[in-house]
N, C-alpha and C positions, 0 to 999 in steps of 0.2 A: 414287137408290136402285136396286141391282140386283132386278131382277122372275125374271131365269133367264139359259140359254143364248139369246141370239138365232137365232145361227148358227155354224156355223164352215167357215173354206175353209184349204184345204189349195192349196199351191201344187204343180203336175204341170208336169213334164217334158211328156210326151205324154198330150193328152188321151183319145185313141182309149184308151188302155189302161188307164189310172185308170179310164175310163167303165164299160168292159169289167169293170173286177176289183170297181167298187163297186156295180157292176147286177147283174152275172152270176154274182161271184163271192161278194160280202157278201150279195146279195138288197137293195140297196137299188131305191130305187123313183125312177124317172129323169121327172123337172116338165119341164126344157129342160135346151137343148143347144145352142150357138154356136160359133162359130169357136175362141173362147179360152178357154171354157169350159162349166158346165155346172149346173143345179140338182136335188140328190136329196134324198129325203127317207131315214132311216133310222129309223122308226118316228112320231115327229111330230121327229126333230130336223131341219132346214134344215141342209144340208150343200153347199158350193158346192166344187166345184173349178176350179183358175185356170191357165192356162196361164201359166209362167214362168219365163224364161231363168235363172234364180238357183235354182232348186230341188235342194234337196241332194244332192249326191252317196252319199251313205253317211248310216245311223243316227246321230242324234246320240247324244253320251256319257252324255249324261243323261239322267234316268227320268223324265222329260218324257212322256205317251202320253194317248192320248183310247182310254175304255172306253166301250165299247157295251155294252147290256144285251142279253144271248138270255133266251128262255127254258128252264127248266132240262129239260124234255122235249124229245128233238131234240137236247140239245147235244154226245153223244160222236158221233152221226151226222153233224154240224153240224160238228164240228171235226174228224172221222178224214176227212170231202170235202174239207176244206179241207187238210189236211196231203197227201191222196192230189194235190189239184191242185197242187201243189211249193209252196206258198204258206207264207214262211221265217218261224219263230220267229224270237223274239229276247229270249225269257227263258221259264223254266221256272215255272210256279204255285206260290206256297210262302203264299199268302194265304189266308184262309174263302174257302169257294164254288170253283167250277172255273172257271179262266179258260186263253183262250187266247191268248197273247203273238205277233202278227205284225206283219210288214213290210208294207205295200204297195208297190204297184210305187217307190216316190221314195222307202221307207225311211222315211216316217212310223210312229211306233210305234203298233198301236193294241193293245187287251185286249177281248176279248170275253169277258164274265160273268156270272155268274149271279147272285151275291148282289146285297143292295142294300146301303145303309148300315144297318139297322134289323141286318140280318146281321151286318153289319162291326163295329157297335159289341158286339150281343150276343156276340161272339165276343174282342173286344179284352177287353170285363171280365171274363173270366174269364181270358185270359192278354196284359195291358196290353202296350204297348210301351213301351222304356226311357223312363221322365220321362214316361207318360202322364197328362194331365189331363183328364176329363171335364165338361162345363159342361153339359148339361141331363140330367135323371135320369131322368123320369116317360114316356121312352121317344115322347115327340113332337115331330118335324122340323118 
């Protein structure tokens, strides 16, 4: 039975610079740091990055992404720093709540957001998505 997210690692090109954009630049919070890679936390998630010769050249096609929560105070400052440091979109928000769609350095997709799910659903039942079906009502995850 799944309990949550463990962890998640992302596979980098070069670790010096993933370090750099996910300490310096996201604000994550850097545990260790080895030859081949690296352990951060971004709020209590475990987030590992891996040094690794296969790591993608370019964005994948699919809307495949890991969203991070911000909070909603700080987020247009939080994202006009992050646009001013060149740090590239890769979709435009058309979702509840402000998100911002980036790259990081190896073209993993990620979203930084503001809503939660309690948002997401109050926001779907009032304009569903095509074939939406709702399975709990009384509004508890």
């Amino acid at each position: 039975m799944i309990t949550g997210i463990n962890h998640i690692t992302l596979s980098v090109s070069d670790l010096e610079k993933s370090f750099e954009f996910y300490t310096k630049v996201l604000g994550c919070q850097a545990i260790a740091k080895w030859k081949r890679g690296a352990y951060l936390l971004a709020a209590d998630l475990w987030l590992c990055l891996s040094l690794d010769e296969y790591t993608r050249q370019s964005p994948a096609d699919e809307y495949t992404h890991i969203a991070f929560s911000v909070p909603e105070e700080g987020f247009l400052e939080y994202s006009d720093r992050l646009i001013a440091l060149g740090v590239k979109q890769w979709k435009q928000n058309t979702s509840e709540g402000d998100s911002l769609y980036i790259l990081d350095p190896d073209h993993h997709k990620l979203e930084l957001h503001i809503g939660s799910l309690t948002s997401r659903i109050a926001a779907t039942r009032k304009n569903p998505y095509e074939g939406m079906e709702f399975f709990i009502f009384d509004g508890s995850f």
